[in-house]
C-alpha positions as CSV (number, residue, x, y, z in Angstrom):
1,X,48.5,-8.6,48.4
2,X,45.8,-8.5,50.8
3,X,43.5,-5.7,50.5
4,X,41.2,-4.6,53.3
5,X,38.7,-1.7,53.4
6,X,38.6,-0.1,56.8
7,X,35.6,1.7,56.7
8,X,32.4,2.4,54.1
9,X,32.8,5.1,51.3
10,X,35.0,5.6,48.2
11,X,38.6,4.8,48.5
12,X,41.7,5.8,46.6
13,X,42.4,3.7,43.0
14,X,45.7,1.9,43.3
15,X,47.1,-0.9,41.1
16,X,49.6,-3.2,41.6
17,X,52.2,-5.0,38.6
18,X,55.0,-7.1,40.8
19,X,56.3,-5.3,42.9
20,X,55.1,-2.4,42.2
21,X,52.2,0.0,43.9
22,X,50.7,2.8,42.4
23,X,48.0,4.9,43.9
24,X,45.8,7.7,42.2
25,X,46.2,6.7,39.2
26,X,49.9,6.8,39.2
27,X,50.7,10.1,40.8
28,X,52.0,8.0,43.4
29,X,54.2,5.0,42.2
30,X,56.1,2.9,44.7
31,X,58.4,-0.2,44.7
32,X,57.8,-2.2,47.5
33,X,60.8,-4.0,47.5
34,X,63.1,-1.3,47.8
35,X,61.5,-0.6,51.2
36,X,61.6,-3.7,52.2
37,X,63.8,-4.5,55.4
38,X,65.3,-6.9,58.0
39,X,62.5,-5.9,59.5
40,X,58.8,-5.3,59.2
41,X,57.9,-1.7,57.3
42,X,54.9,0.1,57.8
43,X,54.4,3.3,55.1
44,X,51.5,5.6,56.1
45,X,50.0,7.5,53.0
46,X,47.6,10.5,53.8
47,X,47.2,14.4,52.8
48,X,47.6,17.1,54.6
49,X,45.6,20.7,54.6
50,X,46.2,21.5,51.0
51,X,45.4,18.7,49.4
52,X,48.7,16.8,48.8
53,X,49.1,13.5,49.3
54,X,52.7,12.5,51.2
55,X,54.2,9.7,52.7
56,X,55.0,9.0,56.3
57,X,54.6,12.9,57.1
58,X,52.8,12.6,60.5
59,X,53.3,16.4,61.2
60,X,51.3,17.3,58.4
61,X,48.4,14.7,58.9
62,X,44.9,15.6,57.6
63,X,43.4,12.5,56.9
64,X,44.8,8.8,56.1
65,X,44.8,7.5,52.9
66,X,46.2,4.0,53.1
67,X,48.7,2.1,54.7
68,X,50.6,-0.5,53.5
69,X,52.7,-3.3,55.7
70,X,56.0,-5.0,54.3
71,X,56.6,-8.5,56.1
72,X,60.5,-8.0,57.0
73,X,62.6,-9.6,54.2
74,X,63.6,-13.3,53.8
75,X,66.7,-15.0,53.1
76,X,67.8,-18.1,52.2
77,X,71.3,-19.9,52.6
78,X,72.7,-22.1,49.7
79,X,76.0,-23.8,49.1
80,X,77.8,-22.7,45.9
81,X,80.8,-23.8,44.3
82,X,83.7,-21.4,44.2
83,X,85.1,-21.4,40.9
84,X,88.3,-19.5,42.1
85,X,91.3,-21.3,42.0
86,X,95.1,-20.6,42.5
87,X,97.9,-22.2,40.8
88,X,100.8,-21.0,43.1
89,X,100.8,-18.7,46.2
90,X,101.8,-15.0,44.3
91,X,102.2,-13.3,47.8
92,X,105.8,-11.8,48.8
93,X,107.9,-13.6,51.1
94,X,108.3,-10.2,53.2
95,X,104.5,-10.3,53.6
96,X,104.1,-14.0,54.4
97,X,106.3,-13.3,57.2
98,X,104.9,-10.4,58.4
99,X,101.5,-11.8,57.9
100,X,102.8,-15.0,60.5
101,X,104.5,-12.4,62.9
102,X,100.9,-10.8,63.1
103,X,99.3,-14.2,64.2
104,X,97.3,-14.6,60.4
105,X,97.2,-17.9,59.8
106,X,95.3,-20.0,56.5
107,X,93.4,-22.5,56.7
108,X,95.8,-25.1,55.7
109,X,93.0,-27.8,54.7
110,X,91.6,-24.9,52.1
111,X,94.7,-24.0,51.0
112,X,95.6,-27.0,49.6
113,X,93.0,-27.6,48.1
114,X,92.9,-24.4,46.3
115,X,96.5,-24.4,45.5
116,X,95.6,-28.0,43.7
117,X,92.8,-26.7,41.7
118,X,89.9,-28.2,43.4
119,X,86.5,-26.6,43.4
120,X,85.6,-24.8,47.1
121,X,82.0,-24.7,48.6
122,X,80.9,-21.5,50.3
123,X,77.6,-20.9,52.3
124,X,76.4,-17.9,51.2
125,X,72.9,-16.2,52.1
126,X,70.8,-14.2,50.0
127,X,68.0,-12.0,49.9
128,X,64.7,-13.5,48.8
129,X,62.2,-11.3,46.3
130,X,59.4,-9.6,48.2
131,X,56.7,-12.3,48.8
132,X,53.2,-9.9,47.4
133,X,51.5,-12.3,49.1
134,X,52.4,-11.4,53.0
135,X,52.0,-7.6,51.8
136,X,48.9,-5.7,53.8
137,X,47.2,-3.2,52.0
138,X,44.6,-1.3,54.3
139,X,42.5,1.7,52.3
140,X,40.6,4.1,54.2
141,X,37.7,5.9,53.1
142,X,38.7,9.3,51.0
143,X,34.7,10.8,50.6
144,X,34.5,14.9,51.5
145,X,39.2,14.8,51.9
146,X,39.9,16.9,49.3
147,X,42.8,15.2,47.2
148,X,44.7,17.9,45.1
149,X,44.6,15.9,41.6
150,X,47.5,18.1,40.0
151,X,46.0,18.1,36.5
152,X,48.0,20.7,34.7
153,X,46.1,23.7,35.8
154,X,46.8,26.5,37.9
């Protein structure tokens, strides 16, 4: 992850194990990866008037805390071998027939295959883990914000 302190004074603790953010000592614990999306995610962390510190509540903003940036997720496309295979077409005659009054056709090249018990390749894409490496973590300055520390007493 790439830290970087926007201005000069005491910034929040955070701490990072794979995936996973935590800031404050753990009052705020987040994974990144399940925020992650097809596109890139920016998540805002500040407090507002009393002290509390939220996420992504503009309407409440006293003073940022830090933002982080999640690089929009990555995928990769592999061929793998489909292990399904048919012995004998099981579907009724009635259906087949309706199936070919409705214009549904198979792909007779597949079928054949399948129906001799030969392995099938598929293309199929899947989603890559979060990269901590293209992560942005930017920390702002928390001296004089007043950061309610919740510490059992009331």
């Amino acid at each position: 992850m790439k830290v970087t302190e926007l201005n000069e004074g005491k910034k929040i603790a955070y701490a990072v194990k794979k995936t996973v953010l935590t800031l404050d000592g753990g009052r705020i614990a987040l994974d990144l990866q399940k925020y992650q999306k097809d596109y890139p995610v920016t998540l805002d962390f500040m407090t507002d008037g009393e002290g509390n510190m939220l996420m992504n509540a503009f309407d409440s903003l006293r003073a940022y805390v830090a933002e982080v940036r999640l690089p929009a997720c990555e995928t990769e496309t592999v061929e793998v071998e489909d292990e399904e295979t048919v012995a004998a077409d099981t579907t009724p005659a009635d259906e087949q027939d309706a199936a070919a009054q409705a214009g549904v056709t198979e792909e007779t090249q597949d079928a054949e295959a399948v129906a001799q018990g030969e392995t099938q390749k598929k293309t199929v894409t899947r989603r890559l883990p979060l990269d901590m490496s293209k992560v942005e973590l930017d920390l702002f300055a928390i001296g004089g914000i007043y950061i309610n520390q919740l510490d059992g007493e009331f």
